[in-house]
C-alpha positions in Angstrom: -9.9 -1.6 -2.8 -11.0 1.7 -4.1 -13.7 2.1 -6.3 -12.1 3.2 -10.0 -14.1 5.6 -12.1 -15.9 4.3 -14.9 -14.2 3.1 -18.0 -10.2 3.6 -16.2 -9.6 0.0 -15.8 -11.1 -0.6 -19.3 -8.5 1.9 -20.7 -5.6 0.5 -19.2 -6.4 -2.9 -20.0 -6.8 -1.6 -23.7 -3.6 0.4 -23.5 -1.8 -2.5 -22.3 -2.8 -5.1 -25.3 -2.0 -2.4 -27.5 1.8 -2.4 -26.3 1.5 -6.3 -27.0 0.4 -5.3 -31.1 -1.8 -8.4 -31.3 0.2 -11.0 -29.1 -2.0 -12.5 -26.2 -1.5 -12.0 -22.8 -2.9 -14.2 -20.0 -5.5 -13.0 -17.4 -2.5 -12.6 -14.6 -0.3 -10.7 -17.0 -3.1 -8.2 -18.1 -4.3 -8.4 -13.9 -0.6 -7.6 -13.3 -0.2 -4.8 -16.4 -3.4 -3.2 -14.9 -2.3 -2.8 -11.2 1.1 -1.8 -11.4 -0.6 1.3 -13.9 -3.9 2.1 -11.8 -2.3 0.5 -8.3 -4.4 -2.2 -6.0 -7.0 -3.4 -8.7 -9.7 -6.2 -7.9 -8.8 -9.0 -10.9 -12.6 -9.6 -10.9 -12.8 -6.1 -11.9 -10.3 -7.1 -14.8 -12.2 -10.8 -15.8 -15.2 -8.9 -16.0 -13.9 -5.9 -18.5 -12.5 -9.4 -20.8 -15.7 -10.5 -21.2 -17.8 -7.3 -21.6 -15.2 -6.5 -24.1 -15.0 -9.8 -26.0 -19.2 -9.2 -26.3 -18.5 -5.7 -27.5 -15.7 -6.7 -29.8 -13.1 -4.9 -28.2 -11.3 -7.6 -26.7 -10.8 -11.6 -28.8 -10.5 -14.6 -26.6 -7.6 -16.6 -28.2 -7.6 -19.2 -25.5 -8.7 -20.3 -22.3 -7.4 -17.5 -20.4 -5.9 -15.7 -23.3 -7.2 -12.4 -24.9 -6.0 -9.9 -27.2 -6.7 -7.0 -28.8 -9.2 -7.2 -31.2 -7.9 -5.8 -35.0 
């Protein structure tokens, strides 16, 4: 898998929850969302953005496995 510059898997992730306005998405949906937009994507990559961003209070955890957007 290619390494993705810094912040580009961050971005799509945000751009996708955005589309959702404020419905959760799973971790495979926002995996899946991510990879069709950047191409082959490692889903740690993805779990990893989640919870940086949930700590940063970009991303809320609504569930196990759940996140959204936060407002």
């Amino acid at each position: 898998m290619p390494r993705r510059p810094s912040g580009e898997v961050r971005d799509a992730i945000t751009r996708y929850l955005k589309a959702r306005r404020g419905a959760p998405a799973t971790i495979a949906d926002i995996i899946a969302a991510v990879s069709t937009e950047l191409g082959s994507v490692a889903p740690s990559s993805v779990r990893s953005y989640l919870q940086l961003g949930e700590r940063g209070n970009r991303f809320e955890r609504t569930g196990k496995g759940e996140y959204r957007l936060r407002a």
